[in-house]
RODRENVEX-184475 format. One record per atom (N, C-alpha, C, O, CB): residue in one letter; x, y, z. Coordinates in nm, 2 decimals. Glycine has a CB too. Example, Ala and Ser with C-alpha at 12.3 -4.5 7.8 and 13.67 -1.06 7.14 Angstrom:
2
- code east north up
- A 1.32 -0.57 0.78
- A 1.23 -0.45 0.78
- A 1.32 -0.33 0.78
- A 1.42 -0.33 0.85
- A 1.13 -0.45 0.90
- S 1.28 -0.22 0.71
- S 1.37 -0.11 0.71
- S 1.29 0.00 0.79
- S 1.34 0.11 0.80
- S 1.41 -0.06 0.57
This chain:
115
- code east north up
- X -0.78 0.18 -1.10
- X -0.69 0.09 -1.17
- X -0.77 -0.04 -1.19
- X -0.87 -0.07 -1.12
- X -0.56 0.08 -1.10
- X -0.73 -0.12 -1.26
- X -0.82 -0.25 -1.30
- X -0.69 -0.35 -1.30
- X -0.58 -0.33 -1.35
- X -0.91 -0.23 -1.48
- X -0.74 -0.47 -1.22
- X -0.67 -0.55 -1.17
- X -0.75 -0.68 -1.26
- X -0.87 -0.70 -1.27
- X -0.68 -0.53 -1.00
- X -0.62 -0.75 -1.32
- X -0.61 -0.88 -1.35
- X -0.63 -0.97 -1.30
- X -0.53 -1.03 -1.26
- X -0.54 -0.90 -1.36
- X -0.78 -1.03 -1.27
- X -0.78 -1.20 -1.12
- X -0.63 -1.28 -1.18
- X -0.56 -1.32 -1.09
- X -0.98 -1.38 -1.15
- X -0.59 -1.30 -1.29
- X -0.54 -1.38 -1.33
- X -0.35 -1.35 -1.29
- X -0.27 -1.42 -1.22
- X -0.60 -1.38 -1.47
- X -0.36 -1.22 -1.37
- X -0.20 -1.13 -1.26
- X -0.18 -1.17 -1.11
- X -0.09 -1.23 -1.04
- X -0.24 -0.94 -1.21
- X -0.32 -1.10 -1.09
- X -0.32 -1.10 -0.92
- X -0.30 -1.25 -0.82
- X -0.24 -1.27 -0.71
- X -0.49 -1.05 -0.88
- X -0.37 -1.34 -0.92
- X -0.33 -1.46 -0.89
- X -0.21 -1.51 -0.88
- X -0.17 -1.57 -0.78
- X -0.38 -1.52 -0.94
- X -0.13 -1.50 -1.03
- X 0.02 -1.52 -1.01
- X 0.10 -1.47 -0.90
- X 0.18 -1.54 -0.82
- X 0.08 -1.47 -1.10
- X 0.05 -1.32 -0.90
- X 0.20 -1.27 -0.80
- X 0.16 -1.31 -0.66
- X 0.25 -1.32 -0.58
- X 0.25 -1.08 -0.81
- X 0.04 -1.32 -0.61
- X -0.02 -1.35 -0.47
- X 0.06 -1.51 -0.47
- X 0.13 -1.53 -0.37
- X -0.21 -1.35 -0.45
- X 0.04 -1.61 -0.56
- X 0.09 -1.72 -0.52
- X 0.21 -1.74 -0.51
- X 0.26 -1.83 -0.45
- X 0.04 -1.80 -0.57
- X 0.30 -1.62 -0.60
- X 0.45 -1.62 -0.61
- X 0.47 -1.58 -0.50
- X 0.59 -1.61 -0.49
- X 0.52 -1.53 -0.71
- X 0.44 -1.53 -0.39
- X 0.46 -1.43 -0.26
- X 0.41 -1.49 -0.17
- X 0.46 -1.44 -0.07
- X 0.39 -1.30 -0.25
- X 0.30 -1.63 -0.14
- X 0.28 -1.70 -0.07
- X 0.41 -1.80 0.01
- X 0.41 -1.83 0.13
- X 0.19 -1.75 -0.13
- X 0.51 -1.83 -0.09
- X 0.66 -1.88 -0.05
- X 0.73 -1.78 0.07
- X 0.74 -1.66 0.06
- X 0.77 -1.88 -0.20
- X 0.76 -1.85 0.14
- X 0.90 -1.74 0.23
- X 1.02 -1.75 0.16
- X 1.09 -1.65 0.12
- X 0.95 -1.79 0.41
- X 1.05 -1.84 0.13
- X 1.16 -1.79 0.01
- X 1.19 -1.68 -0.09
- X 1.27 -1.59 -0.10
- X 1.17 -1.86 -0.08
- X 1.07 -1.74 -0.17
- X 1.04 -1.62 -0.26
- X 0.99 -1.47 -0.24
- X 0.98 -1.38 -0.32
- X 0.94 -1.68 -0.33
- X 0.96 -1.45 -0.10
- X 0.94 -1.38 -0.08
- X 1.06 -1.28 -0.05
- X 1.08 -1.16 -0.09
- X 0.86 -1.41 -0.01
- X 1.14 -1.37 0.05
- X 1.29 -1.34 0.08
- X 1.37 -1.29 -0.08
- X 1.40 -1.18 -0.07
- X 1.37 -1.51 0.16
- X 1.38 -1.33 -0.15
- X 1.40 -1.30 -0.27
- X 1.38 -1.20 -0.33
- X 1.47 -1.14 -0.39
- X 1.35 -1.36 -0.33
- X 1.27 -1.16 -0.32
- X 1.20 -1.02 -0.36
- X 1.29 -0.93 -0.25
- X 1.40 -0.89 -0.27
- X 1.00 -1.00 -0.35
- X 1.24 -0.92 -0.17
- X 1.29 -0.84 -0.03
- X 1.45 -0.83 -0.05
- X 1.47 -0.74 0.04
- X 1.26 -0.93 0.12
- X 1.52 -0.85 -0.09
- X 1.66 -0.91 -0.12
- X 1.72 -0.81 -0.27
- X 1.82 -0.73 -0.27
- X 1.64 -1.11 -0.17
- X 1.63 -0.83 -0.37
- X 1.63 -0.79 -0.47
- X 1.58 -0.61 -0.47
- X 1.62 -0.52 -0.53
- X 1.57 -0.89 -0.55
- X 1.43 -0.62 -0.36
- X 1.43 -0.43 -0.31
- X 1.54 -0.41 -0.26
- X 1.61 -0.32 -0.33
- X 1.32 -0.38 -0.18
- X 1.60 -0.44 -0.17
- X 1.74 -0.39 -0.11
- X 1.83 -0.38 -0.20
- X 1.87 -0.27 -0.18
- X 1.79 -0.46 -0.01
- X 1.87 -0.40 -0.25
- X 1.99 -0.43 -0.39
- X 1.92 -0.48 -0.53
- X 1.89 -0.60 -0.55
- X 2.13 -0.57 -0.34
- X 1.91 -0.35 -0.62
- X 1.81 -0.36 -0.71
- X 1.85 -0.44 -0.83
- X 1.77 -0.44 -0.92
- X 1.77 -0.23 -0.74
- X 1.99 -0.52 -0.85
- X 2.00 -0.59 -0.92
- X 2.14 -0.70 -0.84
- X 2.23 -0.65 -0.77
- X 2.00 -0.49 -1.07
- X 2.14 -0.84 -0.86
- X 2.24 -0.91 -0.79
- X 2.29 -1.02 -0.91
- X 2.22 -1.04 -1.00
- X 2.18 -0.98 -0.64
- X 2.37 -1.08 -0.89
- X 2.36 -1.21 -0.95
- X 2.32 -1.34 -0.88
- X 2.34 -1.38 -0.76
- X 2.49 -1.24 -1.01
- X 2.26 -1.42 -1.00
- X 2.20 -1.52 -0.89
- X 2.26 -1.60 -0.81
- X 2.20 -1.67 -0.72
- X 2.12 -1.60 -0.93
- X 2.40 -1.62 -0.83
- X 2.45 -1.70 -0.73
- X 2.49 -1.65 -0.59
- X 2.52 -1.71 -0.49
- X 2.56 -1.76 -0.80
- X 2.49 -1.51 -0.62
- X 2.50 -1.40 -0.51
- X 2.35 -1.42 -0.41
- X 2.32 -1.45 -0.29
- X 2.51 -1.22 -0.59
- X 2.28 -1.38 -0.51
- X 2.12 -1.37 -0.45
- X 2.12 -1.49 -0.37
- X 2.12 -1.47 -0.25
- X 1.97 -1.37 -0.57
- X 2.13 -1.64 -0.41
- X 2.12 -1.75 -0.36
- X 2.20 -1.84 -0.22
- X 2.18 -1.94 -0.15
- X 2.12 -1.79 -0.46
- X 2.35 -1.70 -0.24
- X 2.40 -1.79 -0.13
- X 2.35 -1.78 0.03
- X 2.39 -1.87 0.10
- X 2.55 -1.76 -0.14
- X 2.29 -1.69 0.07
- X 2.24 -1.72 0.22
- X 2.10 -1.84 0.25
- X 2.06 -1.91 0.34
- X 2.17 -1.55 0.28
- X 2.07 -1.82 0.13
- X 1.97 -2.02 0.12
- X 2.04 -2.15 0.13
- X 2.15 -2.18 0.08
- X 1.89 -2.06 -0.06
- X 1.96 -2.25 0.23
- X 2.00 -2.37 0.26
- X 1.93 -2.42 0.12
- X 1.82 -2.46 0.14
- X 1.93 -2.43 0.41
- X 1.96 -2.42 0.00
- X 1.95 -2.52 -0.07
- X 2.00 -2.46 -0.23
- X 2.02 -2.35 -0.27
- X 1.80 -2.57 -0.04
- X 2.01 -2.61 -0.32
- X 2.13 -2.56 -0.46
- X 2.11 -2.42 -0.50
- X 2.03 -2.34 -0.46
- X 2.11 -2.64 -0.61
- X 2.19 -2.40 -0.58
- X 2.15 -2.32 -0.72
- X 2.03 -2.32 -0.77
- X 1.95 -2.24 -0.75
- X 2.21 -2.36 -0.83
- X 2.03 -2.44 -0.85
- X 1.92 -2.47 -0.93
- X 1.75 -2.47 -0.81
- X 1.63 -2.47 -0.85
- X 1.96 -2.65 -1.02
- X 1.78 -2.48 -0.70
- X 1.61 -2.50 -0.63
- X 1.59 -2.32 -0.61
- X 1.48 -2.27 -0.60
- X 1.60 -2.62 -0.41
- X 1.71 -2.25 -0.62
- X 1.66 -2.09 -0.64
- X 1.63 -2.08 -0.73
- X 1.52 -2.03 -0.75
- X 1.74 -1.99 -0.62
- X 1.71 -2.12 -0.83
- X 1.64 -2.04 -1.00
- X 1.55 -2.10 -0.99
- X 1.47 -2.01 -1.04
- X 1.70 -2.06 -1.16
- X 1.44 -2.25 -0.96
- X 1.31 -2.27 -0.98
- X 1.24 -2.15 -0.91
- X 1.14 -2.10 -0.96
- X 1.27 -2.42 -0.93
- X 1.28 -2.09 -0.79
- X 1.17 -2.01 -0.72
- X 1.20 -1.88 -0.81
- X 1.10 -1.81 -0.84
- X 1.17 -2.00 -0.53
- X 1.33 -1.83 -0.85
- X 1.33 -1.72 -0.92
- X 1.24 -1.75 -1.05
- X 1.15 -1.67 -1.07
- X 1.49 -1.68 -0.94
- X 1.27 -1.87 -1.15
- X 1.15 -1.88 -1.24
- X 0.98 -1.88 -1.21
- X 0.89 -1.85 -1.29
- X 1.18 -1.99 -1.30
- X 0.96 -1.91 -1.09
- X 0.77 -1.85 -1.08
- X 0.77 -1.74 -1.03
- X 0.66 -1.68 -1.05
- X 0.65 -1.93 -0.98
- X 0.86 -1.66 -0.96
- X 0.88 -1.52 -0.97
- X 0.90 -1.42 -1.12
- X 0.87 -1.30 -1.13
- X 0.99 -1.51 -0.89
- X 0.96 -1.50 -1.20
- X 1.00 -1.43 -1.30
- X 0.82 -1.50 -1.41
- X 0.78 -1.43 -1.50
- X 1.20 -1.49 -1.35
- X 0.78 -1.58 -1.39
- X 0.62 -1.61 -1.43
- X 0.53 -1.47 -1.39
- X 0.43 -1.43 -1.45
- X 0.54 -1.78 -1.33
- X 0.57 -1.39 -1.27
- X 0.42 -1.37 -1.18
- X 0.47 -1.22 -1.23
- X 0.42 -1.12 -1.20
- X 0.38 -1.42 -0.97
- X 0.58 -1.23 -1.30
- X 0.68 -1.05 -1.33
- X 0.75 -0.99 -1.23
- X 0.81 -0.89 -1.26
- X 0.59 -0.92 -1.37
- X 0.74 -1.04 -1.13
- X 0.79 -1.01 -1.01
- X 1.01 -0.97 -1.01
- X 1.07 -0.89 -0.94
- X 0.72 -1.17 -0.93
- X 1.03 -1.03 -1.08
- X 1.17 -1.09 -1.13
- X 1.22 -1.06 -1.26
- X 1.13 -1.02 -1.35
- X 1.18 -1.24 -1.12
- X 1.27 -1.06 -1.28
- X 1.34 -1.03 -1.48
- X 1.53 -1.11 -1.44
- X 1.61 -1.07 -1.36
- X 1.37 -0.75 -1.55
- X 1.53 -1.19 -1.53
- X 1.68 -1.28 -1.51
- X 1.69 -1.21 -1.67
- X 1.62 -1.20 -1.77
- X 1.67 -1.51 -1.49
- X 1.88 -1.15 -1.63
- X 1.88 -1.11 -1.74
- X 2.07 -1.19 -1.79
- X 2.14 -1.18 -1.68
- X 1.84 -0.93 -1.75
- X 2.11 -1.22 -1.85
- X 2.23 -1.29 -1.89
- X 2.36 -1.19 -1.97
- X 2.37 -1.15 -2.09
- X 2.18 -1.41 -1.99
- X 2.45 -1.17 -1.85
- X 2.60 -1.12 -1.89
- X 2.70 -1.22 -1.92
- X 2.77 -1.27 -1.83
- X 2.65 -1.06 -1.78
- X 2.71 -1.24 -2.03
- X 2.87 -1.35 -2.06
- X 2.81 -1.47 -1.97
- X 2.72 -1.53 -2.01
- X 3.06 -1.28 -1.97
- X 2.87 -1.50 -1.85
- X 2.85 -1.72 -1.80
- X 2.74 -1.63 -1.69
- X 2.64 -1.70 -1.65
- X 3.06 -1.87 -1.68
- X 2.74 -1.51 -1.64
- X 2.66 -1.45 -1.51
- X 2.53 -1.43 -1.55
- X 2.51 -1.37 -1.65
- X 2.72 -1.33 -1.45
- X 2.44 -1.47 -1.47
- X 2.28 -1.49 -1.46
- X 2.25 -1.37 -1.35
- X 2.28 -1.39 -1.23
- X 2.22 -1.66 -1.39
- X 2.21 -1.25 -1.39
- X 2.21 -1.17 -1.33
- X 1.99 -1.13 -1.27
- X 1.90 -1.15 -1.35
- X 2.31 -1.08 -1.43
- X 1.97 -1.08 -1.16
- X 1.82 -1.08 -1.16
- X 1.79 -0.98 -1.07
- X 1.83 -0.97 -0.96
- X 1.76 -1.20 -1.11
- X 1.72 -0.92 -1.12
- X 1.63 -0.79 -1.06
- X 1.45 -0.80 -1.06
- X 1.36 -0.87 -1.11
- X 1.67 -0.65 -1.19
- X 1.46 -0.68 -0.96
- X 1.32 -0.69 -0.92
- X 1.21 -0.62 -1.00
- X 1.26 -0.52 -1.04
- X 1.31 -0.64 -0.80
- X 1.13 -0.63 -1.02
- X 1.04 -0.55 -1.17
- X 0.89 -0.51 -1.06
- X 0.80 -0.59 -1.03
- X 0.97 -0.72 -1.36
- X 0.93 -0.33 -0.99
- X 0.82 -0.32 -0.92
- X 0.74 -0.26 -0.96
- X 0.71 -0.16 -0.88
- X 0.84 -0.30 -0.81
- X 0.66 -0.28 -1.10
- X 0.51 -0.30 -1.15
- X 0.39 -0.36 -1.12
- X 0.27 -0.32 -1.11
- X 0.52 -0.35 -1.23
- X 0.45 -0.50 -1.11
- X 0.36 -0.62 -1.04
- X 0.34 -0.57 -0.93
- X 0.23 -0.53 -0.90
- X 0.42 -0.75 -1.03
- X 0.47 -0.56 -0.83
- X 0.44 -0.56 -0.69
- X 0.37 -0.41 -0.65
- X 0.37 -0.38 -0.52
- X 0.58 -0.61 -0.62
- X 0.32 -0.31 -0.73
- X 0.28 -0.18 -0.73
- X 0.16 -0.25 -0.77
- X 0.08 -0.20 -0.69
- X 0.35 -0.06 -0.83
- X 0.10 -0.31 -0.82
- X 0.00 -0.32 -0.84
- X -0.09 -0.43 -0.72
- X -0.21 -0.41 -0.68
- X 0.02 -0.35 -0.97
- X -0.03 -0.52 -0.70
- X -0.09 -0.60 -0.60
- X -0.11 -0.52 -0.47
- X -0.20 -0.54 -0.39
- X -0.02 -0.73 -0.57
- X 0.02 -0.38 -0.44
- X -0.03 -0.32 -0.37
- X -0.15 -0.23 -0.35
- X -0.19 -0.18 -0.24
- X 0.04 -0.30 -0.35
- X -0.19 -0.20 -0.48
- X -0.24 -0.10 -0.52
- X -0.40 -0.17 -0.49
- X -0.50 -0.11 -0.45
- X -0.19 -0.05 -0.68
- X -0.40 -0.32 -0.51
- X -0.53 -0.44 -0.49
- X -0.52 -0.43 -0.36
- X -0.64 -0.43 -0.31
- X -0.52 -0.61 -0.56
- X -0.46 -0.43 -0.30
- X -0.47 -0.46 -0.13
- X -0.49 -0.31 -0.04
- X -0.52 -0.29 0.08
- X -0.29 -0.54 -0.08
- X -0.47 -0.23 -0.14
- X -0.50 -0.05 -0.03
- X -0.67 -0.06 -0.09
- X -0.75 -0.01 -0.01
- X -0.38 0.16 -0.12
- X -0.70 -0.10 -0.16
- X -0.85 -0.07 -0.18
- X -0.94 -0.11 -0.07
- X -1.03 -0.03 -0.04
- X -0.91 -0.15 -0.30
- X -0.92 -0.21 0.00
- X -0.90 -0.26 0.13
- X -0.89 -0.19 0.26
- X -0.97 -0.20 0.34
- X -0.80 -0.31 0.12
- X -0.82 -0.14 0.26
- X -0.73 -0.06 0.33
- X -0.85 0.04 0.42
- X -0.86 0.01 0.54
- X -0.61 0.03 0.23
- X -0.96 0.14 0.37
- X -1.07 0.18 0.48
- X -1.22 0.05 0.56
- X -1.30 0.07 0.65
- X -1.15 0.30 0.39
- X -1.18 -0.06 0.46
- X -1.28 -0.18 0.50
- X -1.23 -0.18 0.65
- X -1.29 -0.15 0.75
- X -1.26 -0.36 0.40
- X -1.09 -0.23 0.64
- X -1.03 -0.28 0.71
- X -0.99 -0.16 0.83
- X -1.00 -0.21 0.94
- X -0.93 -0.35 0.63
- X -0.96 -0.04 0.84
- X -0.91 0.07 0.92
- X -1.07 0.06 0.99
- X -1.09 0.12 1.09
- X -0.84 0.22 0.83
- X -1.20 -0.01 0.94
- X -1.32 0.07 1.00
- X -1.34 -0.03 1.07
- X -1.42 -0.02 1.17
- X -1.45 0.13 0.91
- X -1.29 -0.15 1.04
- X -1.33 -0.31 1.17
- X -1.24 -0.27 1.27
- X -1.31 -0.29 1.37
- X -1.30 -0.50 1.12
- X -1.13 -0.24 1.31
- X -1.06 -0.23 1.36
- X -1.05 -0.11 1.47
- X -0.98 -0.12 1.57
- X -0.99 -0.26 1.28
- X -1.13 0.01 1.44
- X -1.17 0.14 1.48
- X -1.25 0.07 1.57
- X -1.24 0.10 1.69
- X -1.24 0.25 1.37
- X -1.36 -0.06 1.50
- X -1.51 -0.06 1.58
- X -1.43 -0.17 1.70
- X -1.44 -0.15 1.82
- X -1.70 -0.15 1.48
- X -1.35 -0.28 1.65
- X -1.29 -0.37 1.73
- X -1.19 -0.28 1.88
- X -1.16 -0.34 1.99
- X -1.21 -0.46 1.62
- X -1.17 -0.17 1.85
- X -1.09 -0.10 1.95
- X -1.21 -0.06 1.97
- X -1.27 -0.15 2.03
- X -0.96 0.00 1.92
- X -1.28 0.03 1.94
- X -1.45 0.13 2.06
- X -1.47 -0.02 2.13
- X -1.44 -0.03 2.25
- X -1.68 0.22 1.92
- X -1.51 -0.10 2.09
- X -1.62 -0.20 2.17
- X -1.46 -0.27 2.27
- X -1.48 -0.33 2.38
- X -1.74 -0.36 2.00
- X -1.35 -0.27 2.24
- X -1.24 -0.33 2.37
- X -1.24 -0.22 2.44
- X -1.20 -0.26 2.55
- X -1.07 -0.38 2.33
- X -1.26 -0.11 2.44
- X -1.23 0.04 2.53
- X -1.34 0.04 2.61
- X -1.31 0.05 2.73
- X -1.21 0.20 2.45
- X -1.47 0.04 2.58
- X -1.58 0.04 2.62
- X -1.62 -0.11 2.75
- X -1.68 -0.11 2.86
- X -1.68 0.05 2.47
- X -1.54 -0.20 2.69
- X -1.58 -0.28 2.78
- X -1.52 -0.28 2.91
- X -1.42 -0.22 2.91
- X -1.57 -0.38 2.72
- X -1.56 -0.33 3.04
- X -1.50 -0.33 3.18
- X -1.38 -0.44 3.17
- X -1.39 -0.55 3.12
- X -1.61 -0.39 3.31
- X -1.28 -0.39 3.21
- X -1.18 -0.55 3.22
- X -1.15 -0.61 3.32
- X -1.15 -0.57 3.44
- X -1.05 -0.54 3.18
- X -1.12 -0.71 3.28
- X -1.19 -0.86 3.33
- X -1.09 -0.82 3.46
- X -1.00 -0.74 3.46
- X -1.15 -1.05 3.22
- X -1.16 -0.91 3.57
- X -1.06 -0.93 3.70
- X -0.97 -1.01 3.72
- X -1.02 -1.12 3.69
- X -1.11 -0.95 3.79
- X -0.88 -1.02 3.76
- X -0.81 -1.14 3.78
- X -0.88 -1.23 3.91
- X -0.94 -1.18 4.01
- X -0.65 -1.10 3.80
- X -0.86 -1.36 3.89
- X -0.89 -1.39 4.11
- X -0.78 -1.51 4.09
- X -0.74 -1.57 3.99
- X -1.13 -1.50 4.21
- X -0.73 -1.50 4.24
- X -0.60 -1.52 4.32
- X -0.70 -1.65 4.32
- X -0.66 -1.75 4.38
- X -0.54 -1.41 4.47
């Protein structure tokens, strides 16, 4: 698969927030909410969620879609299939430092304590 620096960039920085992250996570569990729903367990307005729901909805991460006065928002997991998909490529780099970092902690004598 061929990965976007530019995609990849969005949604990594959209996902850098704990909010926004919380958001997403929020919206996997219950695949579509309204935003004033989505927003009420946050210490802060309305409007400072819809800013984080709008760079979520920049990175595709989000889709706000509008019923009558209700702002309704779901999770769009394309994006987030894909950044996973950038981050498993990874995935034997990483399983083989960690293989060698466990042989070389097993192998070594452990330390003594002194009283």
């Amino acid at each position: 698969m061929v990965y976007h620096p530019r995609t990849l960039d969005r949604v990594f920085g959209a996902l850098a927030d704990p909010t926004r992250r919380e958001i997403v996570r929020r919206l996997v569990a219950v695949p579509e909410m309204p935003l004033a729903e989505l927003a009420a367990p946050f210490r802060m307005s309305l409007p400072a969620v819809s800013k984080h729901v709008a760079v979520l909805e920049r990175a595709r991460l989000v889709r706000r879609t509008r019923r009558g006065r209700v702002r309704y928002c779901r999770v769009e997991p394309a994006q987030l299939a894909a950044a996973a998909g950038w981050l498993e490529t990874y995935r034997p780099f990483w399983e083989h430092q960690l293989d060698r970092l466990e042989g070389y902690l097993t192998a070594r004598p452990s330390p003594r304590r002194s009283r």
